[in-house]
N, C-alpha and C positions, 0 to 999 in steps of 0.2 A: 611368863606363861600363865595363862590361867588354868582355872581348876580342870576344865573340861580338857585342854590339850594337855594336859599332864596324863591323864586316865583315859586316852583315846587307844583303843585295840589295835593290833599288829594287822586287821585287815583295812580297819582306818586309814591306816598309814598308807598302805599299800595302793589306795582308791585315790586318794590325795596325792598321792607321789603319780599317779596315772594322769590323773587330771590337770595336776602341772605340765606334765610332760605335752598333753593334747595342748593344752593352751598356749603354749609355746609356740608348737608346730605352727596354732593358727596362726599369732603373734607375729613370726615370721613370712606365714605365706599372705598375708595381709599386706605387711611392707613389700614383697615384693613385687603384687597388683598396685599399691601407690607409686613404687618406682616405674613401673612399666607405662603406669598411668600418664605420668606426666614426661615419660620422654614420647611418648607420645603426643602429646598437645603441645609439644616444644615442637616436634616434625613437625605436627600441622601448620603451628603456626610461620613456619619457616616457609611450607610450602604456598601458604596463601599470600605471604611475604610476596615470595618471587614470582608466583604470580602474578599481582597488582602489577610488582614491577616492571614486568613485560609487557602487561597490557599497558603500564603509562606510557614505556618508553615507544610503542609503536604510535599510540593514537599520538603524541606528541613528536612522532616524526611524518608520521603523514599532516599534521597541524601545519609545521614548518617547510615541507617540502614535498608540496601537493605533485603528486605524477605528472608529470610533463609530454604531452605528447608530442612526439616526434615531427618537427617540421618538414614542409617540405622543400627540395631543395629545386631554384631553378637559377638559369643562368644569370650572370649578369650581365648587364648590357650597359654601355656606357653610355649617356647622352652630351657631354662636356655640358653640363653645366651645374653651378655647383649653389646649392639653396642653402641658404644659412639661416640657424633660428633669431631671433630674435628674443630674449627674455623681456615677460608681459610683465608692464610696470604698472603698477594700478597708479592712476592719479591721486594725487593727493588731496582731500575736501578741503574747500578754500573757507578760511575761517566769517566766521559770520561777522556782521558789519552794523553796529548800529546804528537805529533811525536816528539824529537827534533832532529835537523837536525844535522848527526856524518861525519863529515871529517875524510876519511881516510890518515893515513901517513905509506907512505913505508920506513921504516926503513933498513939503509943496512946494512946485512945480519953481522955480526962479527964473529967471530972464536970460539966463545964459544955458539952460538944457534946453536944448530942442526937444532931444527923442525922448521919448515916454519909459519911463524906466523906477522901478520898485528897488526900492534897496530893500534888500532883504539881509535878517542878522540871525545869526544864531544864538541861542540863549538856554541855558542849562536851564530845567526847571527848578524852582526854589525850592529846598528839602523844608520839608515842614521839622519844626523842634519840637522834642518830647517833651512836657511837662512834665518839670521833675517832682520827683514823690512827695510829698511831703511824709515827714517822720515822726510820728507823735510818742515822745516820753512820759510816762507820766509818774511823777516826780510824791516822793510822802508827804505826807503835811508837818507832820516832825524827823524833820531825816536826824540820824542815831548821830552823834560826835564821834571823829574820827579815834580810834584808839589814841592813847600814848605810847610813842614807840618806846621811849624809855621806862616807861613804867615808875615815874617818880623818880628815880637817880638823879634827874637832871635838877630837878630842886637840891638836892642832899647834895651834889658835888659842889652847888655854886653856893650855897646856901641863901636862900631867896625868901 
């Protein structure tokens, strides 16, 4: 304790023992507005919950199962005769066909054709060939000697 609460009056005490006592009280009715507080924003939140919920669960039933109105009913009649569908088959696109290019050659005429007639041939056009690259190295004018892999041993083992 210090000097001052050692030498504090008996009305001292009494003011401070009061003020404790008030602080308390608030202390407590303090927590008790935080608890109320939040079970309250617990309901809310619960009720905006179920809300939503309801509202999903309708708009996504009339989504799924639009009102239907009621048809109307008339008799049947029978005609005997009975219509069958047919399922519509798309044709199928016929694959495309290439030109290929025919060189004509006139042949001359020999003594055993009569009729006048062109042989014609077919002939792939010749693919042109790519000229290949050429690759230019260009090489030191002193290239370095290759290391020795052994590093002189090989003298020393054979003795050279």
């Amino acid at each position: 304790m210090t000097e001052a609460q050692k030498t504090r009056s008996p009305q001292q005490l009494e003011i401070l023992a009061k003020a404790r006592a008030k602080a308390q009280i608030v202390r407590k009715e303090n927590a008790e507005l935080k608890r109320k507080e939040k079970e309250l924003t617990k309901a809310e939140k619960e009720k905006e919950k179920a809300d939503r919920k309801k509202n999903i669960t309708e708009r996504y039933a009339k989504l799924k199962d639009p009102p239907k109105e009621p048809l109307e009913t008339e008799e049947y009649e029978s005609d005997d005769t009975e219509v069958v569908e047919q399922p519509v088959v798309k044709p199928k696109p016929k694959p495309k066909v290439k030109k290929t290019k025919k060189r004509v050659v006139v042949v001359p005429q020999s003594e055993s054709d009569t009729d006048e007639e062109e042989e014609v041939v077919y002939v792939a056009a010749p693919r042109k060939k790519k000229a290949p690259k050429e690759r230019v190295v260009y090489a030191p004018e002193n290239p370095p000697a290759p290391p020795d892999p052994f590093g002189g041993m090989y003298e020393k083992m054979f003795k050279l």
